[in-house]
C-alpha positions in Angstrom: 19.3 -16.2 -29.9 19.6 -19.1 -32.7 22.7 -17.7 -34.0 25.3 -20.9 -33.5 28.7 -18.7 -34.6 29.6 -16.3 -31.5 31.2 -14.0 -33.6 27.7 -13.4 -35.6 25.9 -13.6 -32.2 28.1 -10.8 -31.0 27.1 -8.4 -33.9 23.6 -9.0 -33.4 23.6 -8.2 -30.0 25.4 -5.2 -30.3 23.1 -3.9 -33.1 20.0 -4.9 -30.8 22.2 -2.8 -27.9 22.1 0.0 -30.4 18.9 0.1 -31.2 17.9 0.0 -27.4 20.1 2.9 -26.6 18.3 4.8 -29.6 14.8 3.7 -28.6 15.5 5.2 -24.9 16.9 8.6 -26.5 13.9 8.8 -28.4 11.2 8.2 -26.0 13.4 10.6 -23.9 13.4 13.1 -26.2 9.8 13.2 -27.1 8.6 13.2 -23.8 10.6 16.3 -23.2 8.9 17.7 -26.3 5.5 16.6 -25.0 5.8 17.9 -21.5 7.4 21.3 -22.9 3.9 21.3 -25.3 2.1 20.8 -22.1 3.7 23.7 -20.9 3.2 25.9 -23.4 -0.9 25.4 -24.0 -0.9 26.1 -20.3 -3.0 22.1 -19.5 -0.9 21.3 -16.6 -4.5 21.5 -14.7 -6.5 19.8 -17.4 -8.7 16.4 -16.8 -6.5 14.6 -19.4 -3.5 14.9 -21.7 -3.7 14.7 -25.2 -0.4 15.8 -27.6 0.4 16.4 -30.7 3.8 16.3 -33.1 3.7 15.7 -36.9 7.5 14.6 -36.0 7.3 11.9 -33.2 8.1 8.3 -33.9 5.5 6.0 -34.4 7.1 3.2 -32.3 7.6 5.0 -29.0 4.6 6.8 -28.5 2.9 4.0 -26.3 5.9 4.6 -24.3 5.6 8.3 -24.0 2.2 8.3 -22.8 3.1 6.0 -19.9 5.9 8.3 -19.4 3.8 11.3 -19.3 0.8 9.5 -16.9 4.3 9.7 -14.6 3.9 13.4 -14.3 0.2 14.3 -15.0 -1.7 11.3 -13.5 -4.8 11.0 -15.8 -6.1 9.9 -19.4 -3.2 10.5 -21.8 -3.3 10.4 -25.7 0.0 10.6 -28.2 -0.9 11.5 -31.3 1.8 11.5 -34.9 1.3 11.8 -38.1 0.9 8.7 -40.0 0.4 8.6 -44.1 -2.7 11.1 -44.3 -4.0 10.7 -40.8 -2.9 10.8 -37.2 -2.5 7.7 -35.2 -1.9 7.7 -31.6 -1.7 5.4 -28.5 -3.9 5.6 -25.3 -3.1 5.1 -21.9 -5.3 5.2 -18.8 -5.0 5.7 -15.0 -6.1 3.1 -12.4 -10.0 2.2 -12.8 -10.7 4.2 -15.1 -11.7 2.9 -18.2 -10.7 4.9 -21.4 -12.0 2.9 -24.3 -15.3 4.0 -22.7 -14.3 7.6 -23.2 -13.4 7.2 -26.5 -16.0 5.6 -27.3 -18.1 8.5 -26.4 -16.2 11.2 -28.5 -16.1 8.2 -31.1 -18.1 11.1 -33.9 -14.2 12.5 -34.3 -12.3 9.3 -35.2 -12.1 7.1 -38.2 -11.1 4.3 -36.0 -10.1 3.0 -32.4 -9.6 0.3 -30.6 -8.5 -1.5 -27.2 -9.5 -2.2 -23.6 -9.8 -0.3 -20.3 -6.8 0.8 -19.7 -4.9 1.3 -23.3 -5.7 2.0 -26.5 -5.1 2.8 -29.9 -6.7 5.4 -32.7 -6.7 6.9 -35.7 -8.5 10.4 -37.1 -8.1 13.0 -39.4 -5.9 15.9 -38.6 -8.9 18.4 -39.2 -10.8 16.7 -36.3 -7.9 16.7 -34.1 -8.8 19.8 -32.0 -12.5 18.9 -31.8 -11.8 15.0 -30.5 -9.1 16.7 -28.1 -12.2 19.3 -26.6 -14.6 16.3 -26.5 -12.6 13.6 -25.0 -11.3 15.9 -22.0 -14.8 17.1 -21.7 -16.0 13.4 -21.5 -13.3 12.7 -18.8 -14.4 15.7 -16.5 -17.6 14.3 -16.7 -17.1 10.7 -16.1 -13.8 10.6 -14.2 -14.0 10.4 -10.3 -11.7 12.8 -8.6 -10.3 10.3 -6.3 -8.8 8.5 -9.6 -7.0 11.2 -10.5 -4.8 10.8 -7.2 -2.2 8.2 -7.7 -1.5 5.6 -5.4 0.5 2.5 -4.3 -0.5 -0.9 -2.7 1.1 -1.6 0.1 1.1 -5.5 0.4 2.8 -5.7 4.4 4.5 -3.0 6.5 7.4 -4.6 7.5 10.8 -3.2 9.4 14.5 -3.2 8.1 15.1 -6.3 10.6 12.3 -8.5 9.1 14.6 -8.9 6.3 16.8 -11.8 6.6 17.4 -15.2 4.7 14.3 -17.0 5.6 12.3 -13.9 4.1 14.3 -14.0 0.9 13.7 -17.7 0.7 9.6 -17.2 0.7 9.8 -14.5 -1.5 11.9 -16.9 -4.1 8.8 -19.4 -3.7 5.7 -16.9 -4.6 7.7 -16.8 -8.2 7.3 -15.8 -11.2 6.4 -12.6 -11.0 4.5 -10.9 -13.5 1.2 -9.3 -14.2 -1.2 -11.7 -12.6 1.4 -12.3 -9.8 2.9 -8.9 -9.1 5.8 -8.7 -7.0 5.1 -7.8 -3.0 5.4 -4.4 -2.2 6.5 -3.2 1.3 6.4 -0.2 3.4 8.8 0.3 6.2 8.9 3.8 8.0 11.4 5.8 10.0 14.4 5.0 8.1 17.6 7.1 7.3 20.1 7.0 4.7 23.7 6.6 6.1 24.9 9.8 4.1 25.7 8.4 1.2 22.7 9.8 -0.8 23.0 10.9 -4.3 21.1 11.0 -7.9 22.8 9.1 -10.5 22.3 8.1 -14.1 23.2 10.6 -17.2 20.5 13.5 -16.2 20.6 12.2 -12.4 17.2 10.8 -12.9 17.6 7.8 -10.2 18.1 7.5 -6.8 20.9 5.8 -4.9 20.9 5.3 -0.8 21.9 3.3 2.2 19.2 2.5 4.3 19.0 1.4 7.9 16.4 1.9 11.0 17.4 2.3 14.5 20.6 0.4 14.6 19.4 -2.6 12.0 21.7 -3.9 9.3 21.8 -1.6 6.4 20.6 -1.9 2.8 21.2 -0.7 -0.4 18.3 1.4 -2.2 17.8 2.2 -5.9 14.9 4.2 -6.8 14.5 4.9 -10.7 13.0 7.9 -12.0 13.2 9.7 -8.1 16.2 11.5 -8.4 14.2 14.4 -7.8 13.2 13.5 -4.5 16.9 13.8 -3.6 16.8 16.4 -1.6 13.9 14.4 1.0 16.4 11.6 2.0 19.7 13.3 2.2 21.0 14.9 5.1 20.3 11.6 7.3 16.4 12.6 7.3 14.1 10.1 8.6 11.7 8.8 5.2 9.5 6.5 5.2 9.4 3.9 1.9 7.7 1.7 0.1 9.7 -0.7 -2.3 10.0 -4.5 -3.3 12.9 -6.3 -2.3 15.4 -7.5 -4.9 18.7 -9.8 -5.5 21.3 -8.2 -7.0 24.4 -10.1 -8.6 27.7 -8.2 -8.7 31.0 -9.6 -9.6 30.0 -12.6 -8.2 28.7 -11.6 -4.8 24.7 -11.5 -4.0 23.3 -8.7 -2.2 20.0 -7.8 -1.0 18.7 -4.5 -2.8 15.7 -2.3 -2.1 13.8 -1.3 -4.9 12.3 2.3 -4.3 8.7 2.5 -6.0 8.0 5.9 -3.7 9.2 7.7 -0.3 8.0 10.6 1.9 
């Protein structure tokens, strides 16, 4: 970014591109591994997830525990190896607060550290198993069902027609958006794709559709990460949606884009 020769700029970009592309792979990859581990031990039903490989990369494994409270919504803990101990990252579900739960199966780690809803820790691989039995029976004691039920915030139900210029234009003045400012999220129900539903992306992990309601102007969709809920919106089958609206600049020409966070 302070680089004044655009040739140099170039090769630094690319090399930061690189490194992106690998960091995705990677996070891929070990969450595949993880899940697969999950799997195997038979813990698909467990109060919490807690993995293990001597293997995984250091750098992603914050990463892969959000990826894996995706699939099993609960208390999740990554663990690698790390010089002569394990280190691993922490991350929680909404309202629940995990650095409490550590701190209660505390007598197995050398050290931790964090807030409510991620951590960080390190122990000794002997005491790996024992923490693991101690922190998920902490959870099943503590946690209250209800938590381990994800669920979105639905900021206005609104239909297809509602969106329009002026709407756009109040939406521009509530930002920046960020974590004390989230983006709105809407719900609009009874819609249809106009048969051009399909998964795309290299493992057809997102979403693509054409939305309209009734007769109403139609929109596009993208939903990322819900290419497996395919098979709910195609076929011109009524869904219901909830999503944030973005901008999206191609070639020149602005269009407004539906942003898929879930559907039904």
């Amino acid at each position: 970014l302070t680089e004044y020769n655009l040739d140099q700029a170039a090769i630094f970009a690319s090399e930061i591109e690189q490194h992106n592309a690998d960091r995705k792979d990677l996070d891929k990859q070990i969450t595949y591994e993880a899940l697969e581990q999950i799997k195997k031990n038979n813990e698909q039903q467990g109060f919490t997830t807690v993995v293990y490989s001597e293997n995984w990369h250091k750098g992603v494994i914050g990463i892969v525990a959000s990826r894996l409270t995706e699939t099993y919504y609960r208390p999740t803990i990554v663990f690698t190896k790390s010089g002569d101990k394990l280190a691993a990252s922490a991350r929680s579900v909404k309202d629940f607060d995990i650095y409490n739960a550590l701190e209660s199966a505390s007598e197995h780690l050398e050290q931790f550290g964090g807030h409510r809803y991620a951590a960080g820790m390190t122990l000794k691989e002997e005491n790996y198993f024992a923490f693991k039995n101690a922190f998920e029976k902490v959870v099943e004691e503590t946690i209250h069902p209800d938590l381990l039920i994800p669920e979105i915030t639905v900021d206005a139900e609104i239909n297809l027609t509602d969106i329009d210029e002026k709407l756009i234009r109040i939406l521009k003045q509530f930002e920046p958006f960020g974590p004390q400012n989230m983006s709105p999220v809407f719900l609009t129900k009874e819609v249809k794709d106009s048969g051009y539903a399909k998964a795309i992306g290299g493992n057809e992990e997102h979403l693509k559709l054409f939305l309209k309601q009734n007769k109403s102007q139609g929109f596009g969709a993208i939903g990322f990460g819900l290419g497996n809920k395919l098979d709910l919106a195609k076929d011109k089958k009524p869904i219901d949606i909830v999503y944030h609206i973005d901008e999206n600049e191609f070639n020149g020409t602005v269009t407004v884009q539906l942003r898929l966070k879930d559907l039904r």
